[in-house]
C-alpha positions as CSV (number, residue, x, y, z in Angstrom):
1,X,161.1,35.3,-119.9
2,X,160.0,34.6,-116.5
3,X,156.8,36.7,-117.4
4,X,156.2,34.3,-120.6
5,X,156.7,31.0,-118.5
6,X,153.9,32.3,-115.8
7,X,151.7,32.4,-118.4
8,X,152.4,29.7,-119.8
9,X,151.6,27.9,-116.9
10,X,148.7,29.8,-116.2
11,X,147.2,28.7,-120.1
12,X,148.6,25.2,-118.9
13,X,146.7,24.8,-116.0
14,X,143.5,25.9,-117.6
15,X,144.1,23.5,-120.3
16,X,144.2,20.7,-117.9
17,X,140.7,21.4,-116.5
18,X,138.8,21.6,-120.2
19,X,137.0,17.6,-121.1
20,X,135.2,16.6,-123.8
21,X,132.4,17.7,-122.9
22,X,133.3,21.2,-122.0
23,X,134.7,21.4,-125.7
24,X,131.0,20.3,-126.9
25,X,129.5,22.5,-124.9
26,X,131.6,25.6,-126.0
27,X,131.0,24.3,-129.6
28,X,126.8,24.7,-129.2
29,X,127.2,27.7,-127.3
30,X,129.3,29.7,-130.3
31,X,126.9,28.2,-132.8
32,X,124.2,29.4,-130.8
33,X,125.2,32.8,-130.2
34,X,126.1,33.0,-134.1
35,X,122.7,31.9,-135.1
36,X,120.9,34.7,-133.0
37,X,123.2,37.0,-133.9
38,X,122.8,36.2,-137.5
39,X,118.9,36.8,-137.0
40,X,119.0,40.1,-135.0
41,X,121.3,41.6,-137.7
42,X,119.2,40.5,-140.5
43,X,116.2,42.2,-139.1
44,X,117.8,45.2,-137.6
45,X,119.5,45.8,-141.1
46,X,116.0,45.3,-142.8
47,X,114.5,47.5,-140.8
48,X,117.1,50.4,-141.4
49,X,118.2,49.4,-145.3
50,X,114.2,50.8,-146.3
51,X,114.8,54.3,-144.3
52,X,118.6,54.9,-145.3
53,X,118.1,54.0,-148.7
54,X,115.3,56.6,-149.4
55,X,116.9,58.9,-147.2
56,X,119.5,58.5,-150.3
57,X,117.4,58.6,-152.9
58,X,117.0,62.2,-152.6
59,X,113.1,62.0,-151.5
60,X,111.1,64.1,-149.0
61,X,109.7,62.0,-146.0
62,X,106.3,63.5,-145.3
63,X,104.3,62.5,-142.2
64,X,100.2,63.2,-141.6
65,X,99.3,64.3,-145.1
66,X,101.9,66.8,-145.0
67,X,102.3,68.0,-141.7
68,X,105.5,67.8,-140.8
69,X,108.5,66.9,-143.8
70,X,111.9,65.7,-143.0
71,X,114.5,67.1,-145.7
72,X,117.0,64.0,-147.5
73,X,120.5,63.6,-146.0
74,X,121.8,63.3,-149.4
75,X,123.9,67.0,-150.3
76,X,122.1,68.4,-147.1
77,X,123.4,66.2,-143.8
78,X,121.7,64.8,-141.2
79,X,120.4,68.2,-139.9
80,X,120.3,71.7,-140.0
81,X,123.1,73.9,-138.8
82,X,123.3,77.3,-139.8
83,X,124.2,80.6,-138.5
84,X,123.2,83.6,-140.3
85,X,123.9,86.9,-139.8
86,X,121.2,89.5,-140.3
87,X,122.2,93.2,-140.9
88,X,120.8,95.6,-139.0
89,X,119.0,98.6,-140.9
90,X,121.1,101.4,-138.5
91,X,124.2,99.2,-139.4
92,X,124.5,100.1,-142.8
93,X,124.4,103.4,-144.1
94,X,122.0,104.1,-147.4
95,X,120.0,100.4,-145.8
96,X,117.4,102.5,-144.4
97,X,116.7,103.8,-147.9
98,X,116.4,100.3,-149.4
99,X,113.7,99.2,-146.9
100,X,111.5,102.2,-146.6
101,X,112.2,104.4,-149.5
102,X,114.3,108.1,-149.5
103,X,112.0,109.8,-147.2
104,X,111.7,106.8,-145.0
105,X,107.7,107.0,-145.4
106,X,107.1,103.1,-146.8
107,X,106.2,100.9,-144.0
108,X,107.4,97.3,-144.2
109,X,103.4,96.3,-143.4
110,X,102.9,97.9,-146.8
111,X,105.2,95.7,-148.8
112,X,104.0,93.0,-147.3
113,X,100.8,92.3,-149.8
114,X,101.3,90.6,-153.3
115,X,104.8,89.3,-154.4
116,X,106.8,91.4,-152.8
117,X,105.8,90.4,-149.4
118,X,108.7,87.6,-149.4
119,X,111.5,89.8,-149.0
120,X,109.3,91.4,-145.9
121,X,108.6,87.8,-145.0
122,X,111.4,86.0,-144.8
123,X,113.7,88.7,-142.9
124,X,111.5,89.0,-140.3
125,X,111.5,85.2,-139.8
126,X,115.2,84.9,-140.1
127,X,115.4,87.7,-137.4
128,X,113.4,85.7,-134.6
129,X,115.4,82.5,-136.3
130,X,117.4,80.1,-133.7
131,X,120.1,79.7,-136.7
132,X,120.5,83.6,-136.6
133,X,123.6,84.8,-134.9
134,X,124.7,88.3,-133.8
135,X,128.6,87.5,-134.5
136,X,129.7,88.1,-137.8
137,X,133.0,86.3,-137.2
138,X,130.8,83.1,-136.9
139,X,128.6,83.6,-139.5
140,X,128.2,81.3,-142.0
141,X,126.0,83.4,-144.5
142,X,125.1,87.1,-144.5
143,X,121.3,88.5,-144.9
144,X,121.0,91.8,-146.9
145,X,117.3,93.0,-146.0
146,X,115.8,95.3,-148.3
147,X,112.5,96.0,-149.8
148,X,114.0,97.7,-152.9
149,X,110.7,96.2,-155.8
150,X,108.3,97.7,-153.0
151,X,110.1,101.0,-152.3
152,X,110.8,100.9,-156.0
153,X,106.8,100.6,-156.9
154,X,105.8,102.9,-154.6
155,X,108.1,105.5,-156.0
156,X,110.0,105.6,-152.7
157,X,113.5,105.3,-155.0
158,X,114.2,105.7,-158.7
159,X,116.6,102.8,-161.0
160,X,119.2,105.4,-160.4
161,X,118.7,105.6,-156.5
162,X,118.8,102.0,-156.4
163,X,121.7,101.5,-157.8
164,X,124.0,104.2,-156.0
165,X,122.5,103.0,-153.3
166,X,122.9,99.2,-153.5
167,X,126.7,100.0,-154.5
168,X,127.2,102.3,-151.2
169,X,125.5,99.6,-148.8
170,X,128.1,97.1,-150.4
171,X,131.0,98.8,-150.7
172,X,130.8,99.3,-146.5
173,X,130.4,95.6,-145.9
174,X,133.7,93.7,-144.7
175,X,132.8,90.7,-145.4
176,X,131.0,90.7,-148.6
177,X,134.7,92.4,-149.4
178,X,136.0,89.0,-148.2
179,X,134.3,86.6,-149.7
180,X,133.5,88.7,-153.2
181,X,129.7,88.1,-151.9
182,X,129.8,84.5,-152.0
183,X,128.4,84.3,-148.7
184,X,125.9,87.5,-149.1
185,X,122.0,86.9,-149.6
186,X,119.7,89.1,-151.4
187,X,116.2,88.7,-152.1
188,X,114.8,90.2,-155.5
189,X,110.8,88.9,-155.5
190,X,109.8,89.9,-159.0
191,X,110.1,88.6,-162.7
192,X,112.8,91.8,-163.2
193,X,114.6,89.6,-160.6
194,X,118.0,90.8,-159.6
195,X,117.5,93.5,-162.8
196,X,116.4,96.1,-160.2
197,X,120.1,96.6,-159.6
198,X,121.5,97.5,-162.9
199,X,124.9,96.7,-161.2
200,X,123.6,93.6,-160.3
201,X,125.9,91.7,-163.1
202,X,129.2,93.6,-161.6
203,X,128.6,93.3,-157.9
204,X,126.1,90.4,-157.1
205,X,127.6,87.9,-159.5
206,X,128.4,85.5,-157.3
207,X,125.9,86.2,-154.1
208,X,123.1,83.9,-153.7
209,X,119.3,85.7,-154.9
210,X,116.2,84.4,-153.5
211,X,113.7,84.6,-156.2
212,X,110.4,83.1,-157.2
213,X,110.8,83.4,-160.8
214,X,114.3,82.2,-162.5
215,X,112.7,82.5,-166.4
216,X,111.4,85.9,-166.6
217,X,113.8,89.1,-167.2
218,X,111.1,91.2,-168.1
219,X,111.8,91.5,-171.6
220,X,115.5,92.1,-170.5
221,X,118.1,89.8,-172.4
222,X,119.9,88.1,-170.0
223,X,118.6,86.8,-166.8
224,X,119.6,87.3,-163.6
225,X,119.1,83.8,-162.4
226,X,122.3,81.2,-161.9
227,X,120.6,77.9,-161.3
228,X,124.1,76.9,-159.5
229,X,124.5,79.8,-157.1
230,X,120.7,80.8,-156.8
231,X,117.7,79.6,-155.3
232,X,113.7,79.8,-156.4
233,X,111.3,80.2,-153.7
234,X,107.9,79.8,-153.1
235,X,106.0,82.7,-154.3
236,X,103.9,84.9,-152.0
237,X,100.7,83.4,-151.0
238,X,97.6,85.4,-149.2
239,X,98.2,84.4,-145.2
240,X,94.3,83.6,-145.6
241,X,94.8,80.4,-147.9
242,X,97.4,79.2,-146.2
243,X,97.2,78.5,-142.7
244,X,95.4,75.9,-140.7
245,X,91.6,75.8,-139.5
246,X,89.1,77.5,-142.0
247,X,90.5,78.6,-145.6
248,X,89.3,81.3,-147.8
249,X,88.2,78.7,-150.5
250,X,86.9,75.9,-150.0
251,X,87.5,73.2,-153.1
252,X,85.2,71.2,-154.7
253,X,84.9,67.3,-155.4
254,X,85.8,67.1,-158.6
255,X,82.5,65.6,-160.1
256,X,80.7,68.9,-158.6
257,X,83.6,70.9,-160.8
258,X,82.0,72.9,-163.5
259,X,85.0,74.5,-165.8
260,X,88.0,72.4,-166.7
261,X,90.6,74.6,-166.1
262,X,91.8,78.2,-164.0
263,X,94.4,80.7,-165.7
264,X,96.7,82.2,-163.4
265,X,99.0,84.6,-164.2
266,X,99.4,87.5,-166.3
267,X,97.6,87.9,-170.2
268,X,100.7,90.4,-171.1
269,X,98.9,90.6,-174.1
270,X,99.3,87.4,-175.9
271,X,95.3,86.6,-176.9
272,X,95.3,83.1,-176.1
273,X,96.3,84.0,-172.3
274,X,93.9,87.0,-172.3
275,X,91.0,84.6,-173.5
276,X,91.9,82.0,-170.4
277,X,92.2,85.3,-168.1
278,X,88.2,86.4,-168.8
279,X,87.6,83.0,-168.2
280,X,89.3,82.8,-164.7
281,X,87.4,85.8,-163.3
282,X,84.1,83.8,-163.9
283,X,84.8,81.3,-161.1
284,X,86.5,81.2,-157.7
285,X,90.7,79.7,-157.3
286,X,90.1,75.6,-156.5
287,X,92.1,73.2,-154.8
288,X,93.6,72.0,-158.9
289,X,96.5,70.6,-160.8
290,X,99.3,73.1,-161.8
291,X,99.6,72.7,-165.9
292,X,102.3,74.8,-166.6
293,X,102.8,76.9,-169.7
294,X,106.5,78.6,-169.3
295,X,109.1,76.6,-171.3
296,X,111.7,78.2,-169.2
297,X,110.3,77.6,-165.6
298,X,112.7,77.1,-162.7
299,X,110.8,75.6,-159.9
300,X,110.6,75.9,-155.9
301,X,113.0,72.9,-154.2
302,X,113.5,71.1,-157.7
303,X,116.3,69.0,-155.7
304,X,113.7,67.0,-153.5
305,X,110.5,67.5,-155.1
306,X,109.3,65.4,-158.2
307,X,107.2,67.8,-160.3
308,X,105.7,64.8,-162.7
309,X,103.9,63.9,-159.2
310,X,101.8,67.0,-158.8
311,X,101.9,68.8,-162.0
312,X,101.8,68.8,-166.1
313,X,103.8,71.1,-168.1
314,X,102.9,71.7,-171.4
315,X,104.7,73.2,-174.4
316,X,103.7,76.7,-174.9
317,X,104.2,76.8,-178.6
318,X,100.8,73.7,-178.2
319,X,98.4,75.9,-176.3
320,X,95.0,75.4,-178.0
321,X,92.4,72.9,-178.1
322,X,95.2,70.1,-178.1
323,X,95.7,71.1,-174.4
324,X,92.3,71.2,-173.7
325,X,91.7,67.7,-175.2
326,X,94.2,66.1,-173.0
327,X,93.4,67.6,-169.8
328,X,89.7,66.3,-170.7
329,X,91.1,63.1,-171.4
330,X,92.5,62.6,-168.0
331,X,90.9,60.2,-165.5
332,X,89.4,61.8,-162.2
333,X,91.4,59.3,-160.7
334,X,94.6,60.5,-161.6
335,X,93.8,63.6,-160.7
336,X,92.6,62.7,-157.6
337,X,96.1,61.0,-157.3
338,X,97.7,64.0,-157.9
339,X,95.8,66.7,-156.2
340,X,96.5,64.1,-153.1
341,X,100.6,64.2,-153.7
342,X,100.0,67.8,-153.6
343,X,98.3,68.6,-150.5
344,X,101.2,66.9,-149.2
345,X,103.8,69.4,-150.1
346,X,102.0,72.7,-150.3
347,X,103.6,73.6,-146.5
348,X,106.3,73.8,-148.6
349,X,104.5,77.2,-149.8
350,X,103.6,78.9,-146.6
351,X,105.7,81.0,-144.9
352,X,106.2,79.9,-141.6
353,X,108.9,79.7,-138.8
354,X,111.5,76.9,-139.1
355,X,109.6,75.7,-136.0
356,X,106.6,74.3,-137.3
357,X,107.1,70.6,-138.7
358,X,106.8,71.8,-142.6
359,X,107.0,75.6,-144.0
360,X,108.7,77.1,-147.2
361,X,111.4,78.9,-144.5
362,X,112.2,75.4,-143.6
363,X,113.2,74.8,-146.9
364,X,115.0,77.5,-147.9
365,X,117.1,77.4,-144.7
366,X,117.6,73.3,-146.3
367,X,118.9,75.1,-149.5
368,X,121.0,77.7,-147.5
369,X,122.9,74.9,-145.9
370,X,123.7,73.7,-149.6
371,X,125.3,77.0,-150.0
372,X,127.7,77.2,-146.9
373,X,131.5,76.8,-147.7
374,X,134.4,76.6,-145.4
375,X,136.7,79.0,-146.7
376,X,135.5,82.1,-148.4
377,X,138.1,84.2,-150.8
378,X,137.5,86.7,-153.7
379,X,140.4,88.2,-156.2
380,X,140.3,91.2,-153.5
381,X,142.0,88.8,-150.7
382,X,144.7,87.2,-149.6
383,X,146.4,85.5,-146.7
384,X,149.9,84.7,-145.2
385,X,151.6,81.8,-143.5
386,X,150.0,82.6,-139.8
387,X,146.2,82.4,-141.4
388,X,145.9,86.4,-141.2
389,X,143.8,87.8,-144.1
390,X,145.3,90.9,-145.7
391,X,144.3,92.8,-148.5
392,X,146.2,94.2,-151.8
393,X,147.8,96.8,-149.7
394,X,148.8,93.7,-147.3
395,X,146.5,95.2,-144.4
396,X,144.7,93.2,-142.4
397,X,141.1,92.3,-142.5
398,X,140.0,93.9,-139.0
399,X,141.8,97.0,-139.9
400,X,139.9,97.4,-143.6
401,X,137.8,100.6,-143.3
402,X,134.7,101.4,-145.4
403,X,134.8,102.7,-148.1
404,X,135.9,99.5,-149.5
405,X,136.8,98.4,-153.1
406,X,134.2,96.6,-154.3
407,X,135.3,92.7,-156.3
C-alpha cells in the first residue's frame, strides 16, 4: 500500500503543476503529431501497396529490357535458399556409364551440341553453384547427372543397358530409398522424355524430371511428364545466339521482312509441316513471334510468364491459309509490342550461372525451391518416437547398406 500512496502523490504533484494552457498546448501537439503521422503512412503505404501487390500477382519484375528479373514472392518466398546435393560420378557405381557410355569413350564436350546439351549444361552449373552442398544430411534436393539421350545416340549404351543401369545407380542411393525419390532430380532432354528408362514409370514416379518438352512421347502412349511434380525447361539454344555483344543473326525491322513466317521444328512427315520446313531453309532464323502449333504444349516457367504477351498458339487441326490470313492481318504494331515483351524474357532461355541478374538456371533453381518439402517419407520408411528412421526390418537409416530395395 505504501508503494500505491507514493505514487499517488507523485501523479498528485504533477497534477498540480498542469494549467490551462499546458492542456491546450498538449491538445495541438497530439493533433499535430497525428496529422503528420497520418501523412507519412499514407505515402509510405502508397509507395509499397504498388510493389507488394504485384509482387502478389504472380508477375516477373524485369529491370533494363531484361537484364536482370526478380522472381514473385508468391509460392516462391522472398528469396532463394536451396541446397542441392550433386552426386559425384566415382560415387555411384554404373554412374560412370550413364555419362560417358560403357567404354567410357563419350566426352561430356560431345553431348554438349543440340538438345541434349541441357543435361551437360545444367550439372556443370549446379556443380560451381553457391546453393550446392557437399552434405547429403543437409540436402534439400538430390542431382542425378547423367548423359543417358547422348550416350544413348552415340551408341555408348543400348534401352537394355539403360535400364539395368539406371536401376543399379538407384537402388545404391540412401536417400532416394528415403524419400521414394521425391527429393531426386533427373534430367531427360528429349521428346522420348523420361521414356529412355523403360522403368521410368516404377522407379522415377515421383522424382522431379527436367524436360523441355512435356507433350511429346514419341509415339509412346503415355507420357512421362507430371505437370505437378515436373518441370519444363528452356530448350538448348546455340551459346552463339545467346550471349551478350555481337549475335549470330542479326534481325530485321519488320518493314525490311520479306517472308511472313519461319517453321521450326521437325516435318515428321505430315506435308503441311514439310511444305513450311522447305520454306524455312530459304531464309535466315529472325528475331519473330512464337505461333505455336502443338495442342498439347507444356511451356518453360508457365507460373510467372504470360504466354498471350509474346506468343500465338494456334489450333493445329486450322493450319492452312486461315493461319496465314491472320498472321497477315496483324498490325506491325502489335507485333512490335510483342517482339518488345519478348526480348524481355528471353534470359530466361540462356544458360547461365545463377549469378548473372537473369538466366534460365535462375529459374529453374526458382522452380526447385517450389519442390522442397520438409519431411520426406516413402512406403519403404518409417520412424519411432525418438525421430530415428528405420526401415521394414526396423534398422536404422545410417546402417542401410546398398543394395537397397527399391520403392
Amino acid at each position: 500500500m505504501g508503494s500505491l500512496n507514493n505514487k499517488n502523490r507523485i501523479f498528485a504533484s504533477h497534477q498540480s503543476l498542469c494549467t490551462r494552457t499546458h492542456q491546450i498546448g498538449a491538445l495541438i501537439l497530439i493533433s499535430t503529431t497525428f496529422f503528420f503521422t497520418r501523412i507519412f503512412d499514407q505515402s509510405f503505404n502508397s509507395c509499397n501497396f504498388s510493389s507488394n501487390d504485384a509482387r502478389k500477382s504472380g508477375d516477373l519484375f524485369f529491370v533494363n529490357n531484361g537484364g536482370s528479373v526478380s522472381w514473385p514472392e508468391r509460392g516462391y518466398g522472398f528469396r532463394l535458399s536451396l541446397k542441392i546435393y550433386v552426386y559425384d560420378e566415382l560415387e555411384i557405381d554404373g554412374l560412370k556409364e550413364l555419362m560417358y557410355g560403357r567404354d567410357g569413350k563419350i566426352s561430356a564436350d560431345s553431348c554438349l551440341k543440340g538438345q541434349w546439351g541441357t543435361q551437360v549444361k545444367i550439372h556443370r552449373l549446379l556443380l560451381q553453384s553457391r546453393f550446392r552442398t557437399r552434405k547429403k544430411e543437409e540436402a534439400d534436393l538430390f542431382f542425378v547427372p547423367t548423359y543417358v539421350k547422348c550416350v544413348r545416340m552415340m551408341g555408348g549404351l543400348n534401352d537394355k543397358e539403360i535400364n539395368l543401369t539406371y536401376v543399379k545407380v538407384l537402388s545404391q542411393m540412401q536417400y532416394f530409398r528415403l524419400s521414394g525419390g521425391r527429393n531426386h532430380i533427373f534430367i531427360f532432354p528429349s521428346g522420348a522424355g523420361a521414356h529412355l528408362f523403360r522403368s521410368w514409370a516404377i522407379y522415377l514416379n515421383r522424382s522431379i524430371i527436367l524436360t523441355p518438352e512435356g507433350d511429346r512421347t514419341d509415339k509412346r502412349d503415355t507420357s512421362a511428364f507430371n505437370t505437378w511434380k515436373d518441370i519444363i525447361i528452356p530448350g538448348n539454344v546455340d551459346d552463339g545466339m545467346t550471349k551478350d555483344g555481337a549475335t549470330v543473326v542479326q534481325p530485321l525491322p519488320l518493314s525490311k521482312r520479306k517472308y511472313l513466317a519461319n517453321f521450326l521444328g521437325r516435318a515428321q512427315g505430315k506435308v503441311g509441316r514439310l511444305q513450311l520446313a522447305e520454306l524455312a531453309k530459304q531464309f535466315a532464323d529472325k528475331e519473330c513471334v512464337p505461333v505455336i502449333l502443338s495442342d498439347q504444349v507444356e511451356l518453360p516457367f508457365q507460373n510467372v510468364i504470360d504466354y498471350t504477351q509474346i506468343s500465338i498458339k494456334w489450333p493445329s487441326n486450322r493450319i492452312g491459309p486461315q493461319l496465314l490470313e491472320y498472321l497477315q492481318s496483324i498490325p506491325d504494331k502489335e507485333i512490335e509490342g510483342m517482339i518488345a515483351h519478348g526480348r524481355q524474357v528471353r534470359c530466361l532461355w540462356v544458360y547461365a550461372p545463377e549469378t548473372e541478374p537473369c538466366s534460365a538456371m535462375l529459374g529453374i533453381l526458382w522452380e526447385l525451391q517450389r519442390k522442397v518439402r520438409q519431411f520426406h517419407q516413402s512406403g519403404e520408411t518409417f520412424w519411432l518416437h525418438n525421430g530415428s528412421i528405420v526401415n521394414r526390418n526396423l534398422v536404422e537409416f545410417h546402417d542401410w547398406k546398398a543394395p537397397m530395395p527399391l520403392p
